[in-house]
C-alpha positions, 0 to 999 in steps of 0.5 A: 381291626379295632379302632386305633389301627383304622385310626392310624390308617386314616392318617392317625394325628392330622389336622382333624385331630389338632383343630379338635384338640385345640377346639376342646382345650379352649373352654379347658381355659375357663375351668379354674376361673369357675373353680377358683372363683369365690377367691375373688367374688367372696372376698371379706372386706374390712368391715365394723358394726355401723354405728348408732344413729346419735352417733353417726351424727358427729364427724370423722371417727370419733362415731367409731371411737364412741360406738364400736369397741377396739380389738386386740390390735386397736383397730374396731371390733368386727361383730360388736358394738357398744349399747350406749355411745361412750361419750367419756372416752373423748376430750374436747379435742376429740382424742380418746380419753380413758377406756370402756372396760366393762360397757355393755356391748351388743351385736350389729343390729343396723348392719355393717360399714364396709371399707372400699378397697380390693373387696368393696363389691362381692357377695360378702358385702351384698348379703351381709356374709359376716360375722353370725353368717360368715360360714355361709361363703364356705357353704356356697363353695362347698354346694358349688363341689357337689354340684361337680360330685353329682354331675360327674356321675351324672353325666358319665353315664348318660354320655356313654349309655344314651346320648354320647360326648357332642350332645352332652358337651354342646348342652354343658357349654349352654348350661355353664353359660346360662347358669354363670349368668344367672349366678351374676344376676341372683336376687338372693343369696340362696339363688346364688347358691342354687345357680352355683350348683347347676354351674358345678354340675355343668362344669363337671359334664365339660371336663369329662365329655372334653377328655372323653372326646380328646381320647376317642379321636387322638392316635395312642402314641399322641395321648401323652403329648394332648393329656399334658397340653390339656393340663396346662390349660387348667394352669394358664386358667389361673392366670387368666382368673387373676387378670380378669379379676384385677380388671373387673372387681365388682363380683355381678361383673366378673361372674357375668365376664367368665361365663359368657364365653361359654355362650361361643363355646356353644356355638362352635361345638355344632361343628364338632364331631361326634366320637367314631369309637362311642357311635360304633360302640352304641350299634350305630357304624354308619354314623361314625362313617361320617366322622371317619370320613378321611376328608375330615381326617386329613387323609389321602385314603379312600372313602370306601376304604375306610367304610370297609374297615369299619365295617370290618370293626363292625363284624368283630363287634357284633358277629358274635353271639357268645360274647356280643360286646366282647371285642370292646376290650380292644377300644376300653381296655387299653386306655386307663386314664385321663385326667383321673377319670375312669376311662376315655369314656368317661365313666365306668362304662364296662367292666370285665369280671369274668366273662360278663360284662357289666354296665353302668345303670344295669342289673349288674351294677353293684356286682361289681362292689364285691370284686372290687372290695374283694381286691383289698385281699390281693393288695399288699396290706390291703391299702391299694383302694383306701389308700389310693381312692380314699386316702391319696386322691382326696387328702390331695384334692381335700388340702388342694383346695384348702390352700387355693380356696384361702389366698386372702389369708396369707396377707399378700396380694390377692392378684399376686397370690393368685399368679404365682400360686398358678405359676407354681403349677408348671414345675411342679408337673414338669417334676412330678413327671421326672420323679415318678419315671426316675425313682418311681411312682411310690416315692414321688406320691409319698414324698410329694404328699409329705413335702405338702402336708409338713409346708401346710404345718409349718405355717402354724409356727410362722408368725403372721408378721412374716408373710412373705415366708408364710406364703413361700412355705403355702406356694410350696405346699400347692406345687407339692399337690398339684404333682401329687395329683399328676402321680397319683393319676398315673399310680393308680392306673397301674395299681388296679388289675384290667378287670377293675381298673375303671371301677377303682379309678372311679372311686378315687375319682369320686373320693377326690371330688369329695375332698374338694367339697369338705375342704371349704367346710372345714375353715369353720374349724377356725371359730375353735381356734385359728390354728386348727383347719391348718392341722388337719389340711396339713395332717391328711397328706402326711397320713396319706404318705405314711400310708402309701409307703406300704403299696407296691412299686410299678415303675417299669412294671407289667399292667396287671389284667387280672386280681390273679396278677395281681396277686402273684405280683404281693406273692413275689414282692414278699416271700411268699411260697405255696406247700403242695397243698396250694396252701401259702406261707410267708418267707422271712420278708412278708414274716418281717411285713405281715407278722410271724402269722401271715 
């Protein structure tokens, strides 16, 4: 008997399950404003070099006029001011009176005079993030995404090898907490930065061990309704960040006022329980009694029923001395992804090549890099990978972030901008889900990546003027990758063969999260010329669409179990025969593909 069937004869989705979904989908909430939070507390102000001293002495703005040159725009230079005042450019009347051309100019060695307004407080103003130090906002934001890359390896494999999801979560919360309100506490930029990171990692430890811990104690059939609720809180997460940060906008508050739920969240999660599947897994029945308990499950079956059938799971575990770990199939196998993560475990825990099993942290580690790689020969053109973990995932996640990270640039209201950026969310998920069921995963991936990457380009040629286009185009864009990334998790899953799925869904994972820390990074390319960090947001999901045109279909398709489904699957897709020497030759379509060659 493996554990769903027990599941479902104890009751399978009871008020246990609903209390410890919603239980769980609550923190899911605080998730965007951490991610998404440096919209709000690095925001840049309008800001000029403060003026001389001698200067500074007159009244109104006749020290600006005097001190700091105009731009382009007539308004004062941001990084430079003149050497000496320039008293000729006033009348008696204080009106300007001629120009400058050709004074000397200088940086801003006494600092920076900031407007109050929207950003009067953020850590631009607080440590001088301007100017010569502007790019350090994007450092602090891209450290804050390592911090997530790294725990989400982190944290993966010690969940699932030593200490299991309720420890791991309950510790998570605590350290999201503490290090949240550290961050609104840090002396120095770079403690800052430091806290940011130990945030990053935590955050990646309660989103795995979250869906890790939804997927272990939820019937099959109810997976879809909890994955799409559980995504949904990502999305009102948006809008509890705009809110919030309309109410609180000193930047030490609002980071103090996201993290401190975290504390209650740590509180409540001693009463959560630990999963059956993963104490069973770890040789340890008798524990996961305790959460099998059909008292807790809402079900009318006896204990010791349920004890019998347990240790009946027990026996198909471990009563075998050929294949000790064999049966796990029957609880990993079945389940290929959660919100892009490798498996309702949490990480690329076991992985069948052959008869072997191989585990993260063990000898066998890296042997499963040739199978995986060795897969892009089965593949049509070799792109399922490449395409799928380095192309897809991150040019998704890579322009994602670029649009989401950059809502003080559209010129429309930081608060508005950020609703209805979350708002777009919602039918672009609703969407993505009709799409890929009706005209399947590989139009709906292409074609949501294209729609993306042209909307991002289209605003090089919109004047700055018309921001309201401006914005409707980038709103578009951001709806068109939030689907994009609902496809590509469910594609992807059905792209692999059993033997490597959770070691490819791994790789898109990770590359994903890669895209999200390089995406803050490339808004330096501004400094070349302002148009070029749009090209290449906009450039990543077009390639990555033209790219996906070459992989297979799997719309109403079989899951592949093995490389050799796989492959039989590109035989029969492109004509090609095998002679009675097993050897093979392309028929007219895989010619017309893949050359006259082969």
């Amino acid at each position: 008997m493996t554990f769903v069937e027990l599941l479902a004869r104890l009751g399978g989705m009871g008020r246990f399950q609903v209390t410890y979904v919603a239980a769980l989908a609550v923190p899911l909430l605080m998730l965007a404003s951490h991610n998404l939070l440096q919209n709000f507390t690095a925001g840049v102000p309008e800001h000029h070099c403060r003026p001389r001293p001698v200067a500074n002495d007159s009244t109104g703005d006749v020290p600006l006029l005097v001190s700091i040159p105009s731009d382009g725009h007539h308004r004062p230079q941001r990084c430079r001011r003149y050497v000496e005042p320039q008293w000729h450019l006033l009348e008696v009347n204080g009106t300007a009176n001629g120009t400058a051309n050709g004074a000397a100019t200088e940086p801003c060695r006494d600092g920076w005079t900031y407007r109050d307004g929207v950003f009067a407080h953020t850590i631009v103003t607080e440590w001088d993030l301007v100017c010569e130090s502007k790019r350090l906002r994007q450092v602090a934001q891209s450290i804050y995404m390592a911090g997530i890359l790294l725990g989400s390896g982190l944290f993966g494999v010690l969940s699932d090898n030593r200490f299991g999801r309720r420890a791991l979560l309950t510790w998570c919360y605590l350290q999201l907490g503490a290090t949240g309100a550290g961050t609104a506490a840090a002396p120095t930029f770079v403690v800052y930065c430091l806290c940011r990171f130990l945030a990053g990692l935590a955050m990646a430890g309660v989103s795995l061990n979250s869906a890790s811990l939804c997927m272990e104690w939820i019937p099959t059939e109810a997976r879809a309704v909890v994955g799409t609720i559980n995504g949904y809180c990502y999305t009102l997460g948006q809008f509890v960040l705009a809110a919030t940060a309309f109410g609180v906008p000193h930047w030490r508050w609002l980071q103090l006022v996201v993290s401190l739920p975290f504390f209650l969240f740590f509180l409540y999660s001693w009463l959560f329980v630990e999963s059956a599947r993963w104490q069973v897994i770890s040789g340890r029945p008798d524990l996961a009694l305790k959460g099998a308990n059909p008292t807790l499950l809402g079900s009318n079956h006896t204990f010791w029923g349920a004890k019998h059938h347990l240790f009946g799971v027990k026996t198909h575990l471990f009563g075998t001395q050929t294949h000790p770990f064999g049966a796990k199939t029957h609880l990993v196998g079945q389940n290929p992804s959660f919100w892009g993560q490798t498996s309702p475990f949490g990480g690329s825990n076991l992985t069948f090549l052959g008869p072997t099993p191989t585990f993260w942290g063990k000898p066998h580690l890296f042997g499963v890099k040739p199978h995986l790689l060795g897969a892009r020969s089965v593949m049509p053109g070799g792109f399922c990978v490449e395409t799928l973990g380095f192309g897809g995932r991150f040019s998704t996640s890579f322009a994602y972030y670029g649009l989401a990270m950059d809502l003080q640039g559209f010129g429309v209201d930081i608060y508005l901008s950020q609703l209805v950026f979350g708002a777009v969310d919602i039918p672009a998920k609703l969407a993505s889900v009709l799409a890929i069921s009706c005209v399947g995963r590989r139009v709906a991936q292409g074609g949501s990546l294209a729609l993306a990457g042209l909307c991002i380009l289209a605003n090089i040629v919109v004047p700055t003027e018309l921001q309201t286009l401006r914005m409707a185009f980038a709103v578009i864009g951001k709806g068109s990758l939030a689907a994009s990334f609902n496809c590509a998790y469910i594609f992807s899953g059905e792209l692999f063969p059993t033997v490597i799925r959770q070691t490819g869904m791994g790789l898109g994972g990770t590359m994903a999260r890669v895209g999200g820390m390089v995406a803050p990074l490339v808004r330096m390319a501004a400094d070349v010329t302002p148009v070029l960090p749009l090209v290449i947001y906009g450039a990543a999901p077009i390639i990555s669409a033209i790219a996906t045109c070459f992989l297979p279909e799997t719309r109403n398709m079989p899951l592949p179990e093995t490389v050799k489904d796989v492959e039989r699957r590109r035989d029969e897709g492109f004509g090609v025969r095998k002679d009675k020497k097993g050897g093979r030759f392309w028929g007219e379509e895989g010619q017309r593909f893949w050359g006259e060659k082969g």
